[in-house]
N, C-alpha and C positions, 0 to 999 in steps of 0.2 A: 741845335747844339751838337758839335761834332762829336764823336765816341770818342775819346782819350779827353776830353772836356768832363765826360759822363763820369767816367770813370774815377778822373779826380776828385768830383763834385764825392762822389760815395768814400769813397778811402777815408775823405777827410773827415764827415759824417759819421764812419765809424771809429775814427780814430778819436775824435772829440765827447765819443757816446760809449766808449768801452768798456768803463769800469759800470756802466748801468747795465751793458751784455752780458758782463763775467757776473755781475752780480745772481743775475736771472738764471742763466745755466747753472751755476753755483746748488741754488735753493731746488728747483726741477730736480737734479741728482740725488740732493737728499732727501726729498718727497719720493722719489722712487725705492731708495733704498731700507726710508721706514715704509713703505708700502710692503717691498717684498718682508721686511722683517715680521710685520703683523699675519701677513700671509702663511707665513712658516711657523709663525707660533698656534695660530688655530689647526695647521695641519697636523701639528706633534700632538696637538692636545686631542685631533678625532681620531688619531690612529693609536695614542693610548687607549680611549675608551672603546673604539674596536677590541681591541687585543683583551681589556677586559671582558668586555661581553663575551668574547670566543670561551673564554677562561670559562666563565659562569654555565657556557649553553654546554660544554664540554663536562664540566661535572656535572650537570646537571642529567644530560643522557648517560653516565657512567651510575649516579646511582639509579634512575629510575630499571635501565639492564638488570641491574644487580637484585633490585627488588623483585623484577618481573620473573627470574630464573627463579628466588629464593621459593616464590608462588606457585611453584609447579610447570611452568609456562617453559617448552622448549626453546632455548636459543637457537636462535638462527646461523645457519651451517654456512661456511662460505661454499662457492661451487668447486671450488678447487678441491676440497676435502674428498678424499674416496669413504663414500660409507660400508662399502662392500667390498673388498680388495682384493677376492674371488674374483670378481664379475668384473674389476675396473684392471684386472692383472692382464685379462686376455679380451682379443678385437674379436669375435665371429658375427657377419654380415648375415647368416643364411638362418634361417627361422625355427629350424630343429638341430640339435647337434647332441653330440657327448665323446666325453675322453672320460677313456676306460687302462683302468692298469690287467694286463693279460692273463697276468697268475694267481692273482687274488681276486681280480674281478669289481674289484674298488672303484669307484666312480670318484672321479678327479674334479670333471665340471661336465652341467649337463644345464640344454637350453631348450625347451621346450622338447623334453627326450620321448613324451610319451603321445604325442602328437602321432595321428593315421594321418602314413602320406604315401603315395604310390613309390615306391624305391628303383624304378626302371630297372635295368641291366644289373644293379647290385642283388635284384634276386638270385644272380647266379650263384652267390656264396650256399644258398640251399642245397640246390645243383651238385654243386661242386663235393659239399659235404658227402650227399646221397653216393655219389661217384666214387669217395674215396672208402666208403663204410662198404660197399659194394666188393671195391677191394682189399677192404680188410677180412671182411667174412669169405673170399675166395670164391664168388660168386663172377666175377670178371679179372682178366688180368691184365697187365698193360699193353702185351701183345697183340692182344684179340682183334680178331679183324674185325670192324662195322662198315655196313652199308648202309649208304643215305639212301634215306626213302622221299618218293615224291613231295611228302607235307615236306618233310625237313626243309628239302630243297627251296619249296615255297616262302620259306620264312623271308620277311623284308630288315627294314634296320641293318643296324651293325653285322657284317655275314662274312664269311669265306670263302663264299663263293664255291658252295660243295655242288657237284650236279649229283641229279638222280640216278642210284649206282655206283658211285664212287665209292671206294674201299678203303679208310684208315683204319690205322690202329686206334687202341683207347686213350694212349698216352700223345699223339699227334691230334686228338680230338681235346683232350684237356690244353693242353695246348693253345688251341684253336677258342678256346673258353676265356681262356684266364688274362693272355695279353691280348687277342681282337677283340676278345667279346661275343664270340660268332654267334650270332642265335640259331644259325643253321646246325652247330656242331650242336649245340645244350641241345636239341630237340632229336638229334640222332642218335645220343648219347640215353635221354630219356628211355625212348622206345627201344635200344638195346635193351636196357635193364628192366624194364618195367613190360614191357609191349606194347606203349600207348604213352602219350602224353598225358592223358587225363591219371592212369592209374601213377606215375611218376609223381602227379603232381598232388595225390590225396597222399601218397609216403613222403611228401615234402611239409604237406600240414602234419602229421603224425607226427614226423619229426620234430615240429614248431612247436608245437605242442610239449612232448618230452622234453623239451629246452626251458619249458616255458614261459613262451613269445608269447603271453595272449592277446596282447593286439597286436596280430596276424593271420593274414589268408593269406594265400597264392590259390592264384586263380592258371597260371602258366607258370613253364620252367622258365622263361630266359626275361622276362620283364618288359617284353614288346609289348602288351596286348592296354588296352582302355578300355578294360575291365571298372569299372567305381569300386567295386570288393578286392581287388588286387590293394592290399595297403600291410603298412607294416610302420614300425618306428624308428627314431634313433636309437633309442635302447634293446629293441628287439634285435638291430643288425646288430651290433655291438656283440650278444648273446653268441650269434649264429657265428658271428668272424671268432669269436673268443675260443668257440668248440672246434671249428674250421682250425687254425692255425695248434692251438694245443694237442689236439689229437693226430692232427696230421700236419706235424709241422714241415714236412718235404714240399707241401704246398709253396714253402718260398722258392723252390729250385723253378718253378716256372711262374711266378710273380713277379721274380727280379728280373727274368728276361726283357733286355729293350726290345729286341730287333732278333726274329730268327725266319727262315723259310722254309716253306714248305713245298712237298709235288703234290699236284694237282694230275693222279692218272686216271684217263676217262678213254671215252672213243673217238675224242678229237686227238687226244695224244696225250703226251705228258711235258708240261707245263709248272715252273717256279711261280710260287706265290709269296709275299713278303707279308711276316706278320709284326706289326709295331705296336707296342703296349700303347695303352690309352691312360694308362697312368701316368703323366704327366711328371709328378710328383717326384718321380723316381730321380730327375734331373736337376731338380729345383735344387739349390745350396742351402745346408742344412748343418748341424753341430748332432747329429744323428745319422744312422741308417736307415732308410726306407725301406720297409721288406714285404709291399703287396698297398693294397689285396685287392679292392675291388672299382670301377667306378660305371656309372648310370647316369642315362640322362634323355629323356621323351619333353614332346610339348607339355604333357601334364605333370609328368615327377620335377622336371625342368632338373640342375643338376646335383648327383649325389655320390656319395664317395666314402667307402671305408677305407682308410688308411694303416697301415699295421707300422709298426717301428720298434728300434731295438738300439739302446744304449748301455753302456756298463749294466750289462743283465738286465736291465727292466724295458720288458716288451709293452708297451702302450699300441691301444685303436681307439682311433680320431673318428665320429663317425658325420657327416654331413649329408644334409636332405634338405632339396628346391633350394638351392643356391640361384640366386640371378641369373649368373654367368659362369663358365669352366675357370675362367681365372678367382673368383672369388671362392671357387667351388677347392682350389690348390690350395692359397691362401687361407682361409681359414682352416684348412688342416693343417697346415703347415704353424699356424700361429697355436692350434690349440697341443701338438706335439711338441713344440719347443716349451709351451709355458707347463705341461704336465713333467718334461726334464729337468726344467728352473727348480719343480715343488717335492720332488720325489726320490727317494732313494729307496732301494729292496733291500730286504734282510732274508738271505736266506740259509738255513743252519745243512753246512754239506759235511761238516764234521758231528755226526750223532753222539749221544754219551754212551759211553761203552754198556754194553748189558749185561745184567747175569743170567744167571739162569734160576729160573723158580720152581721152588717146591711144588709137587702134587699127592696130593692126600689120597688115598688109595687107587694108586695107578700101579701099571705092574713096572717104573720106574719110578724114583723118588724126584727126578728133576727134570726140567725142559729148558730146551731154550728158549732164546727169545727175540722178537727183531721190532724193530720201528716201521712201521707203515708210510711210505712216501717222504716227503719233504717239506718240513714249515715252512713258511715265507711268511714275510711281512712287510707292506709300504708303508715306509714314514713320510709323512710329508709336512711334517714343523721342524726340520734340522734337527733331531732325537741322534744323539750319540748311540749310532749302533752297535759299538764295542760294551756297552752297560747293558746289555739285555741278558738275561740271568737264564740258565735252566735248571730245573729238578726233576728228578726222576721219581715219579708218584706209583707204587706199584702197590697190587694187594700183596695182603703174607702167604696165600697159599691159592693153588688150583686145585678143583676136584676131579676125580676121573670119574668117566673118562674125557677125554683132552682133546678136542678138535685141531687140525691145524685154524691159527688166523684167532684165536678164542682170545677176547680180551683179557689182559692181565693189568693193563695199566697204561697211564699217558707218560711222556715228556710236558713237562708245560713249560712254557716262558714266557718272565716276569720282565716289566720295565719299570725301576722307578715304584717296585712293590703292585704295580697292575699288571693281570693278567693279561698275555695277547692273546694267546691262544694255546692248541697241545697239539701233540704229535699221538695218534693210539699206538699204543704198545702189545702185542699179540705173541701169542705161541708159536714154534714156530716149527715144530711138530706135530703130530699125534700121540697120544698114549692111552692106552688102553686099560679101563677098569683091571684091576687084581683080580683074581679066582681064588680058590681053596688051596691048589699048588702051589702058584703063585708067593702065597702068605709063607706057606712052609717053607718054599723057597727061600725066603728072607729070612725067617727065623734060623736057618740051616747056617747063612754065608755071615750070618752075625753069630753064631755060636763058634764058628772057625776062627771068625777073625780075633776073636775073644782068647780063644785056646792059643792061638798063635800070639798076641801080645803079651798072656802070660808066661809062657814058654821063652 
């Protein structure tokens, strides 16, 4: 059969057979279309009964929660919640630390503070202390010549490369302390004052002591040695920087130094040497000034750092000990400085209440004056409206003779909010001396005159 034969053959077959085809697709269409509808109605009805179940399982853990708390049983905290806001306010990486307010002595945050750890290089704050009480008491002065002696010269570490012989001054050897670190100068420095290292270093525990550091030795002045008994704390340097910087606060004129040099004259000739602070810190960008003090750092102390600062009057030290690394050794000072500026403001009264003067009971004066003794402060660190802080003048009614200068007569005290912070003492501010027999008649004489004279 030829194809367009074929083809006829089919056309006509469907055309004689059509209404049986349309009939057929017709019913298919609609079998499909109740198909999908039954389909859709068992889905609406499992995803109603879903939504209830959720309903039911959802109340149903809300009350059993509610019962379980009422029981005593603690609710479960999410992790995001800070439970300690102290501890979740500031980062420090290194395993002892503390932040200390300077004037008060107030501990801010503190992290394993009381921790024995070898303190390297930052032992020189002892050092340094001893150095400058030496020139307080007029015992050395900053002119004074020193010669390096053989040990000195031997010291290894951090140095300045002094030779055996060489002649600085005290104040080119402090110097040589405070931005290199020199353990050559700490140990020339020592045997100046002392005549030996060893005897330097028992007036360094004395000191520590006085302070008291009690977990602290020093076994050496400059913090080179691996000694096991060389240790000390965070809290202890803190202590030691806190006396360091208040007593002798010109300590920052060579703290803040970045970069200064020195001559090196020997008998090879004379020679510049460049000294570059190791404080780091001093550079780093900050909403503060950085004003010292100290940093260390050996295989065993690994590294540490007292930091000292100064913002709108309140001077904070940052203290860190066995830091990993120098960078984390910056950083967490730096982190624990700005978070004790975030929390703290100072109060400190530089306007005192005027004084009178007080009576004394048989003196050969009827009255004394009188002064305030130093300067309150106080750190707030919950946002305490400093303008509410109240004073009163607490004073007795009378002194007896005789009258020391200094004798107490009475406090300043101040109130916040009806609580005591603290007082000021209040003291004589003369001497006066017991009456005699004269004396008495004396008085009885200049009040009988004045007597005649009013009535007159």
């Amino acid at each position: 059969m030829r194809p367009s034969s074929v083809r006829k053959y089919w056309r006509q077959f469907f055309y004689c057979h059509k209404s049986e085809f349309s009939s057929y697709f017709i019913k298919k269409k609609r079998r499909g279309a109740a198909v999908k509808e039954e389909c859709m109605a068992k889905n609406w009805k499992k995803r109603k009964l879903c939504r209830w179940m959720g309903l039911c399982l959802t109340v149903c853990i809300l009350v059993i929660s509610s019962l379980y708390t009422v029981c005593g049983a603690e609710p479960v905290i999410p992790v995001s919640v800070p439970v300690n806001t102290n501890i979740q306010a500031v980062c420090v990486h290194a395993p002892s630390a503390i932040l200390m307010e300077a004037s008060t002595g107030k501990i801010l945050f503190e992290k394993e503070a009381d921790e024995k750890r070898s303190p390297a290089s930052v032992t020189k704050i002892m050092t340094l202390l001893l150095i400058f009480d030496a020139l307080k008491d007029g015992k050395i002065k900053m002119t004074d010549q020193v010669t390096t002696s053989a040990y000195a010269k031997s010291m290894g570490g951090s140095q300045v490369f002094l030779e055996e012989g060489e002649v600085q001054t005290v104040e080119t050897l402090i110097k040589c302390i405070v931005i290199a670190s020199g353990n050559d100068a700490s140990v020339a420095m020592a045997e100046y004052i002392s005549g030996t290292e060893e005897a330097f270093v028992d007036a360094m525990n004395k000191r520590a002591e006085g302070l008291g550091m009690m977990n602290t030795h020093f076994t050496d002045c400059c913090g080179l040695t691996e000694d096991p008994d060389h240790l000390t704390t965070a809290r202890d340097i803190a202590i030691m920087s806190r006396e360091l910087i208040n007593c002798y606060p010109e300590i920052h004129n060579y703290s803040t130094i970045w970069m200064e040099n020195i001559t090196h004259v020997t008998r090879q000739g004379t020679k510049e040497f460049g000294l570059a602070n190791t404080n780091k810190l001093l550079k780093m960008a900050a909403d503060f000034q950085v004003t010292g003090l100290k940093t260390g750092s050996t295989s065993r102390a690994k590294y540490c750092l007292s930091a000292t600062a100064q913002k709108d009057g309140v001077r904070l030290i940052a203290v860190i000990m066995a830091a990993p690394d120098y960078k984390t050794r910056f950083s967490d000072a730096r982190n624990l400085l700005s978070f004790g500026y975030a929390t703290c403001r100072l109060y400190e009264d530089k306007e005192k209440l005027p004084l009178p003067q007080m009576s004394v009971a048989g003196g050969v004066k009827n009255l004394v004056p009188l002064q305030a003794e130093g300067t309150f402060s106080w750190l707030s660190t919950e946002g305490e409206d400093l303008g509410k802080i109240e004073k009163k003048l607490e004073l007795a009614e009378k002194l007896e003779a005789p009258v020391a200068p200094g004798t107490r007569a009475g406090v300043i005290a101040y109130y916040f909010n009806g609580k005591k912070l603290g007082e000021l003492p209040v003291t004589a501010a003369e001497a006066v001396e017991r009456a005699g027999y004269r004396d008495h008649l004396q008085k009885v004489f200049k009040s009988w005159i004045s007597i005649r004279r009013t009535a007159a």
